[in-house]
ROVEXVEX-667645 format. One record per residue (C-alpha): z negated, y negated, x negated; residue number from 0. Coordinates in steps of 0.1 Angstrom, whole numbers, plus 5000, padded with zeros to 4 digits. Layout:
N
+------+------+------+-----+
:    w :    v :    u :   n :
+------+------+------+-----+
:    Z :    Y :    X : NUM :
...
+------+------+------+-----+
REM end
This chain:
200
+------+------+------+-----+
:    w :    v :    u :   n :
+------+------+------+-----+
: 5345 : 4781 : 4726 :   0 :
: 5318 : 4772 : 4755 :   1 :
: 5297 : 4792 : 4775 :   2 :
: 5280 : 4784 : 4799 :   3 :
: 5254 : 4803 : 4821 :   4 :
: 5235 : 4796 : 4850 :   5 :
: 5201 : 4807 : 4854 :   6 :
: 5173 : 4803 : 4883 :   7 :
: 5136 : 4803 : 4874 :   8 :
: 5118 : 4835 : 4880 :   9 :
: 5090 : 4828 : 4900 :  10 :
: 5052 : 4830 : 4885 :  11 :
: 5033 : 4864 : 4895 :  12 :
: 5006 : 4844 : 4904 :  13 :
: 5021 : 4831 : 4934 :  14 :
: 5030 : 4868 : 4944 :  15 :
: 4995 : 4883 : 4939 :  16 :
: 4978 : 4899 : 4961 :  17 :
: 4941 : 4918 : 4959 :  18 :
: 4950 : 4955 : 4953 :  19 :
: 4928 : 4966 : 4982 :  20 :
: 4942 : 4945 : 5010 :  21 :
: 4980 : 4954 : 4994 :  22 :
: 4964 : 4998 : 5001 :  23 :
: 4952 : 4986 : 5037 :  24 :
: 4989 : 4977 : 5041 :  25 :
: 5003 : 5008 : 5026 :  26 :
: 5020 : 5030 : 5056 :  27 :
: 5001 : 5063 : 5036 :  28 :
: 4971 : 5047 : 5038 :  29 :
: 4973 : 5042 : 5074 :  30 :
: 4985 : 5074 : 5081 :  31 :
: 4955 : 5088 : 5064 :  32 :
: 4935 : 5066 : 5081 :  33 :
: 4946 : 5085 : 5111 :  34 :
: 4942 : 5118 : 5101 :  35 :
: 4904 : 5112 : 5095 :  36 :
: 4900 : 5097 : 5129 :  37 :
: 4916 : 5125 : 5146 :  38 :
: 4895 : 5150 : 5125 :  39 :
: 4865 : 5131 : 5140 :  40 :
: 4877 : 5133 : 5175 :  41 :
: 4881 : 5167 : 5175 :  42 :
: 4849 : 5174 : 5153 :  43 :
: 4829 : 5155 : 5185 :  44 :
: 4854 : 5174 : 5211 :  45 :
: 4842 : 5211 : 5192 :  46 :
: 4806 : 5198 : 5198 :  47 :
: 4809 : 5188 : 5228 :  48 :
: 4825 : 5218 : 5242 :  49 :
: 4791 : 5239 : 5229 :  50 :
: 4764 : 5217 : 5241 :  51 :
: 4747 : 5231 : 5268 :  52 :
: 4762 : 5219 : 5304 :  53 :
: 4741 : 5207 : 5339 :  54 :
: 4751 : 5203 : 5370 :  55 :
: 4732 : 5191 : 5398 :  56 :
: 4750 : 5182 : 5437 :  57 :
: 4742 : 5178 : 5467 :  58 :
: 4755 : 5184 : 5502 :  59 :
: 4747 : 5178 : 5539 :  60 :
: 4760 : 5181 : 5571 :  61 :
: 4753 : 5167 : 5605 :  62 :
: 4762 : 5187 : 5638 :  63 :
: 4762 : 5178 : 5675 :  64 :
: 4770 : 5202 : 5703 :  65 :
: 4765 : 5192 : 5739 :  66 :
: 4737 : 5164 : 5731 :  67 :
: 4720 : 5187 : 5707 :  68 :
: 4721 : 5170 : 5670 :  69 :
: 4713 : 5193 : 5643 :  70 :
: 4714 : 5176 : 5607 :  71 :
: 4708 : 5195 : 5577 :  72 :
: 4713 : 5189 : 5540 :  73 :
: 4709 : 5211 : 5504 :  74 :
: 4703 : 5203 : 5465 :  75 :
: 4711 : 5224 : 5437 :  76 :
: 4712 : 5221 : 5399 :  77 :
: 4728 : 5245 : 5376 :  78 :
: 4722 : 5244 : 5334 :  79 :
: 4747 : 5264 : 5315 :  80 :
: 4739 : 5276 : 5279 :  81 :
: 4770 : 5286 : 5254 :  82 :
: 4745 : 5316 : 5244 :  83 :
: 4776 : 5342 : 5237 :  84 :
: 4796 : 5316 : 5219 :  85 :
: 4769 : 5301 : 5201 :  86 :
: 4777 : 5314 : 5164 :  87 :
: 4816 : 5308 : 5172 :  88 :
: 4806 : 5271 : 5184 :  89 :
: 4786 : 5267 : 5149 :  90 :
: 4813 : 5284 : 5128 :  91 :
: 4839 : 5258 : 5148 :  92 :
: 4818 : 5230 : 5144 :  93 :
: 4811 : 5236 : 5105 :  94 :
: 4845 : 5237 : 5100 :  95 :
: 4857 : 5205 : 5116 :  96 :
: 4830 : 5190 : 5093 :  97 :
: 4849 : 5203 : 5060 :  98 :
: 4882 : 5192 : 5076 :  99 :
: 4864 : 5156 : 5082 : 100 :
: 4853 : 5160 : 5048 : 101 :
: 4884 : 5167 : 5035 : 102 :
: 4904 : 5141 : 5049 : 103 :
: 4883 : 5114 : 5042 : 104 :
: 4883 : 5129 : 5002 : 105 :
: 4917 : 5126 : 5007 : 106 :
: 4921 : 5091 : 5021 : 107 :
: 4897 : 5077 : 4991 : 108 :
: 4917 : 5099 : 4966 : 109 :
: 4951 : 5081 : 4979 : 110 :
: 4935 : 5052 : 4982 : 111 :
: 4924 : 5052 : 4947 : 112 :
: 4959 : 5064 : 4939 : 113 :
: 4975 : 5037 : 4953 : 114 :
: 4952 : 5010 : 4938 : 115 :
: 4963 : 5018 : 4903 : 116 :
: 4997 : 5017 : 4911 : 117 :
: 4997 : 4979 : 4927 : 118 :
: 4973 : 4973 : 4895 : 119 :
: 5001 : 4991 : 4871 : 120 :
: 5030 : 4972 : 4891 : 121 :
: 5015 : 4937 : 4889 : 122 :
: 5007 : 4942 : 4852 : 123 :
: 5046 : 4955 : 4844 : 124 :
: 5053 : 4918 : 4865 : 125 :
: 5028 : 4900 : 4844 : 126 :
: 5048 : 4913 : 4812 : 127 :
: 5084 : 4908 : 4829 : 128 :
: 5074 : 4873 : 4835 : 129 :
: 5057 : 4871 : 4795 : 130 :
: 5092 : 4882 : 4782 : 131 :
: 5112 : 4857 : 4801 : 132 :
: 5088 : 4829 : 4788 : 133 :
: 5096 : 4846 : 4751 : 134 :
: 5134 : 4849 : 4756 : 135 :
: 5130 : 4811 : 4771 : 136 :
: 5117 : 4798 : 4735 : 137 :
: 5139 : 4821 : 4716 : 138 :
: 5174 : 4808 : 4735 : 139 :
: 5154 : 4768 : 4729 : 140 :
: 5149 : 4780 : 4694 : 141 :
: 5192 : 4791 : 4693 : 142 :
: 5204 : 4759 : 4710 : 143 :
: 5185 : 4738 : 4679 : 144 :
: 5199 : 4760 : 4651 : 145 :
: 5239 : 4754 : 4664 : 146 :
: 5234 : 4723 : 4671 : 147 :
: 5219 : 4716 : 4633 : 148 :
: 5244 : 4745 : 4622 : 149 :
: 5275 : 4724 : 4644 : 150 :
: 5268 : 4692 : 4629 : 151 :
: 5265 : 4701 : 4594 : 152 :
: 5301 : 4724 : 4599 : 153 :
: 5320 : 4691 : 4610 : 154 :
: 5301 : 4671 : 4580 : 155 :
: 5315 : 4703 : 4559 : 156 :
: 5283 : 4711 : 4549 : 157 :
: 5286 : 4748 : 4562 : 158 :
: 5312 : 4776 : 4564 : 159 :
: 5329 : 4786 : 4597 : 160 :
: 5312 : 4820 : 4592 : 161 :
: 5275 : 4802 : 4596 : 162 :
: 5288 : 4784 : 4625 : 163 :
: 5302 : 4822 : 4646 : 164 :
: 5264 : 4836 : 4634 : 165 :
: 5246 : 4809 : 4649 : 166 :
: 5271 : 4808 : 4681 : 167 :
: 5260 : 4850 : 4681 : 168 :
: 5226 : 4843 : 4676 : 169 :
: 5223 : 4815 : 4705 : 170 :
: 5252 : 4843 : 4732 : 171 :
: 5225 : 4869 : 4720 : 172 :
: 5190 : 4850 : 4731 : 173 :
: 5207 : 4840 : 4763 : 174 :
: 5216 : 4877 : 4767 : 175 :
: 5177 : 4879 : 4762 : 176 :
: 5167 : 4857 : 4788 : 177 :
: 5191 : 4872 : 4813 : 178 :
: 5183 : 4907 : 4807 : 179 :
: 5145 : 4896 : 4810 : 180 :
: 5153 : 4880 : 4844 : 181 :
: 5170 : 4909 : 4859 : 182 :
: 5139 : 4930 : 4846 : 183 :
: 5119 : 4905 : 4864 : 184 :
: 5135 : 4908 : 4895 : 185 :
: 5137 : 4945 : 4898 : 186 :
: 5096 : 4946 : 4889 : 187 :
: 5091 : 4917 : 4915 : 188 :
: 5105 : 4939 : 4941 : 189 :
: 5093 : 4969 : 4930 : 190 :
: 5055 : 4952 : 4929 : 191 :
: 5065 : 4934 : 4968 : 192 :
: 5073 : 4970 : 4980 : 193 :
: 5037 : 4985 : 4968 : 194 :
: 5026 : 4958 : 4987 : 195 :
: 5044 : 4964 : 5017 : 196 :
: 5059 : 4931 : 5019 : 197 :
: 5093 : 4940 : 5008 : 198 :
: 5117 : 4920 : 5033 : 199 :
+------+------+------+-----+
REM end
């Protein structure tokens, strides 16, 4: 009986790594959040704006002539307007788009943080995918020596057909190692290129 399998190289995490904080910048929450706080600002500076006092200053002229007599004449005002009424609704507003502010950017650093571990957590699970493949890699090596020893000393009679069907096991069960520890490598290396957002 012959098997025969064919399997590609997993490539090295190294290649795939990226620093955790430029793979969060990436991260779609991250920007979203990142949104949130700007918008938070921009109304913050809207709700002050909107009680600072307000002036106004114009100016207008005219010029007038009426059977050859020219009459020209001209004005300049300023107003100043003072929220005095709304003044401790304007200060209860404007303390409370500083707690929103507050809040979101708590929130973006918390996510943020969040979000870190997991690209950490992910390229650690892809480190130890890619450890076991390298394991299974010296186990199936280790299988192929022991039938072919166990194979030759069968035809020189040396062993029983039951030593030669244990080996042949033990060699179908590393390779069933390896390729289990590939596919586990493969589903970890997306899993790892999606926290990163480059998942194509």
């Amino acid at each position: 009986m012959t098997l025969t399998t064919a399997l590609s190289e997993s490539e090295s995490p190294l290649n795939l790594y990226i620093q955790p904080e430029t793979a969060v910048e990436n991260r779609s929450e991250y920007k979203m959040l990142s949104n949130v706080v700007k918008v938070e600002k921009l109304q913050k500076e809207i709700t002050i704006g909107e009680n600072l006092p307000q002036a106004a200053i114009g100016v207008a002229g005219y010029y007038l002539d009426m059977m050859d007599n020219s009459t020209t004449n001209s004005i300049a005002f300023a107003t100043i307007s003072i929220p005095i009424t709304d003044w401790w609704e304007g200060k209860h507003k404007i303390n409370q788009n500083r707690i929103k502010v507050a809040n979101a950017v708590n929130q973006l650093e918390e996510t943020a943080e969040l979000l870190k571990l997991q690209v950490i957590q992910t390229n650690n699970e892809l480190n130890q995918c890619y450890f076991q493949i390298e394991v299974a890699k010296k186990s199936v090596k280790q299988a192929e020596e022991n039938l072919k020893i166990t194979n030759d000393n069968y035809h020189a009679g040396v062993v029983s057909m039951s030593d030669l069907l244990e080996a042949q096991s033990a060699w179908l069960s590393a390779l069933d190692s390896l390729t289990e520890a590939q596919c586990n490598y493969q589903i970890k290396k997306a899993e790892y290129l999606k926290e990163t957002n480059r998942y194509k």
